[in-house]
N, C-alpha and C positions, 0 to 999 in steps of 0.2 A: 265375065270371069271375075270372081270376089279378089279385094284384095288382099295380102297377107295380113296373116292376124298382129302379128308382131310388132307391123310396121303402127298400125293405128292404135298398140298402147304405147311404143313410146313417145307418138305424138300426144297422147293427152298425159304423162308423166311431164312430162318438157314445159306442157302447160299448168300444172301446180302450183299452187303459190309459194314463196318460199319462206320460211321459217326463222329467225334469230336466233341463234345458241348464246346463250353467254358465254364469256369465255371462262374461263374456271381460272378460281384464283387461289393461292397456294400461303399454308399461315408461316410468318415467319418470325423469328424470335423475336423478343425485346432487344435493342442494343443497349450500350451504357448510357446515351443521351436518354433512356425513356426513364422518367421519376419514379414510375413503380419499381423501376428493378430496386433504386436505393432507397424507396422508404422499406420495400423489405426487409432489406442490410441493417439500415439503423433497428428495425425492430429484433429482428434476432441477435444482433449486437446485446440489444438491450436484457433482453431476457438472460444471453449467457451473465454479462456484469450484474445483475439482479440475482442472478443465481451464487454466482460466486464469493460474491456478500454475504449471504443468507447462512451461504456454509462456513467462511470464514466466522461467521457471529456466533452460530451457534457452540464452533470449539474454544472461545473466548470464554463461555457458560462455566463459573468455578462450582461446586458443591462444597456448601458449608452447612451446618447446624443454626436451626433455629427453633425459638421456643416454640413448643407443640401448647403449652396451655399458658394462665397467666404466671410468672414465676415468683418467689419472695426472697429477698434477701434473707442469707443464710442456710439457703435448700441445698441438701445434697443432690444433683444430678444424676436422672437412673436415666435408659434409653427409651422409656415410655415420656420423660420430658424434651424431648428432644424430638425434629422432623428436617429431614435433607431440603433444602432448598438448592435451588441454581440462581448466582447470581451474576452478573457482567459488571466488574470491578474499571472503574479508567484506570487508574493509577494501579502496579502491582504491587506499591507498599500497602496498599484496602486492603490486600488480601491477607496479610498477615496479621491483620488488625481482627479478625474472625477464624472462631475455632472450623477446621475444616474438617471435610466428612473423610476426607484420603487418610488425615492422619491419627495413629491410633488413641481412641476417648482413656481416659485416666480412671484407673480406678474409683478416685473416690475426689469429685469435685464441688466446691460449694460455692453461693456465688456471693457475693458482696455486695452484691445490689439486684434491685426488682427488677426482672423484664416482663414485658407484656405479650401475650399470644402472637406469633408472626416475627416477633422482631428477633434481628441474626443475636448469635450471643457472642459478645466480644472474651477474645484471651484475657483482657486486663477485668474484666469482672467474674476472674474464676481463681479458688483459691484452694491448699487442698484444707481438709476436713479435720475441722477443730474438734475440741472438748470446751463446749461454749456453757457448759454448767446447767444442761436442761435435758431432762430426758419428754420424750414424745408419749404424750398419752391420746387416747382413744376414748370418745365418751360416747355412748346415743343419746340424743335427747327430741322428746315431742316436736315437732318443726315451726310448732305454736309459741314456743319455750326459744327460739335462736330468731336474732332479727334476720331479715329476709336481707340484709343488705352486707352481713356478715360472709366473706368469702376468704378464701386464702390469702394470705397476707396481712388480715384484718388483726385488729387489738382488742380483748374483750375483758371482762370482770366476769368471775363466776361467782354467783351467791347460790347458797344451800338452805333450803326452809326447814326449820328444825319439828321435830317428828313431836309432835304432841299432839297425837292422834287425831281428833275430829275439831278441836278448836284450834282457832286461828293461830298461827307461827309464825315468831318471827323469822326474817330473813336476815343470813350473815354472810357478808362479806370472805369467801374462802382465799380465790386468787385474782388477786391485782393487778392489769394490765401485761395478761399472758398472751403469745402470740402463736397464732392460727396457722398451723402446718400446712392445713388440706381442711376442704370441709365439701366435699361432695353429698348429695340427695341421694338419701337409700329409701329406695322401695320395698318393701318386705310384701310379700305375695302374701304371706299368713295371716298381714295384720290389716287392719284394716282403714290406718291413719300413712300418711308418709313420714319416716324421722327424719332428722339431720344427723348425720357422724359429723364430728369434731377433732380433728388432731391438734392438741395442744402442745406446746412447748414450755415444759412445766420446770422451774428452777429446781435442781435436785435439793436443796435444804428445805423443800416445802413439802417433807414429808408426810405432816399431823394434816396438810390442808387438802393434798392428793388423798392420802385416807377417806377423808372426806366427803370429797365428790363423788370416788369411785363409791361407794356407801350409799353417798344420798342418788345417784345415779339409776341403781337400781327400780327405785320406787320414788320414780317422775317429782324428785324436791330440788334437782338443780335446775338456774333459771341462769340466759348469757346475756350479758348486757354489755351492747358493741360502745366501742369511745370512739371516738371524734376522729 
């Protein structure tokens, strides 16, 4: 008679080897003793105060006026000479010390001394707008004819070659140590040389001598000779 089936698997179950489970382990937070929680802390600390700065700095930023090109004493101020900067003043008496962009520009300002491209323009170097006894003239001339080192602000002699036809002419002294408004590089598409304009600051009694120029202007006899 066989024996039950039953009984002889759980004799060889019983005899199995047996196994090690590990036991499972469970994660658990950081406490306050672990360093990383607080280098954390310090870092996001850091970032808000880093940030807080940044914006506090940036509304300390004033907008004043400064020179867009180089300027010359005795220029009236239009709004193509002028460019908004922002600048962080320490002291809030600086700021009164420079024309600001909030407050409204003046009709008709002139300045009393030279400023350079970039630099702020102060209140005490602005005046209003004289009758300084010169009217503003306009010349062209060959670019060959104006020294290359002749710019705004500069001081030049104009002489006029006198027209006698194909022989040699002399040259005469017109105006004497006249001052240079503006003198920008015109390109003329038509022509085929580059000229120089000129704005001069011509005394108004130098009627017979502006004649002159504008005259001899025409037909290339004026010649600029910059001074010192």
């Amino acid at each position: 008679m066989m024996a039950p089936v039953s009984r002889n698997v759980s004799r060889n179950v019983s005899r199995a080897p047996r196994t090690d489970v590990p036991a499972a382990t469970r994660t658990t937070s950081p406490g306050w003793r672990d360093p990383r929680l607080w280098i954390g802390v310090v870092l996001v600390t850091g970032s808000v105060v880093a940030g807080a700065r940044l914006l506090s700095g940036a509304d300390d930023m004033t907008p004043v006026w400064a020179a867009s090109t180089d300027l010359v004493a005795g220029q009236t101020l239009t709004a193509d000479d002028l460019t908004a900067t922002r600048v962080r003043f320490d002291e809030g008496a600086d700021r009164q010390r420079y024309l600001s962009v909030d407050d409204e520009l003046p009709a008709a300002l002139t300045l009393d001394r030279p400023l350079t491209a970039g630099e702020l323009v102060p209140v005490g170097a602005l005046g209003e707008e004289v009758d300084d006894g010169t009217v503003d003239v306009s010349i062209a001339l060959a670019a060959e004819h104006v020294p290359t080192h002749v710019v705004r602000g500069s001081h030049v002699d104009v002489w006029v070659i006198g027209d006698n036809g194909r022989r040699r002419a002399a040259a005469e002294l017109v105006l004497d140590d006249v001052l240079v408004l503006d003198a920008p590089v015109v390109s003329d598409s038509f022509a085929s040389a580059t000229s120089r304009q000129l704005v001069l600051a011509v005394p108004q009694d130098e009627e017979e001598s502006l004649g002159l120029v504008l005259a001899a202007s025409g037909d290339d006899r004026v010649r600029v000779v910059g001074r010192g």
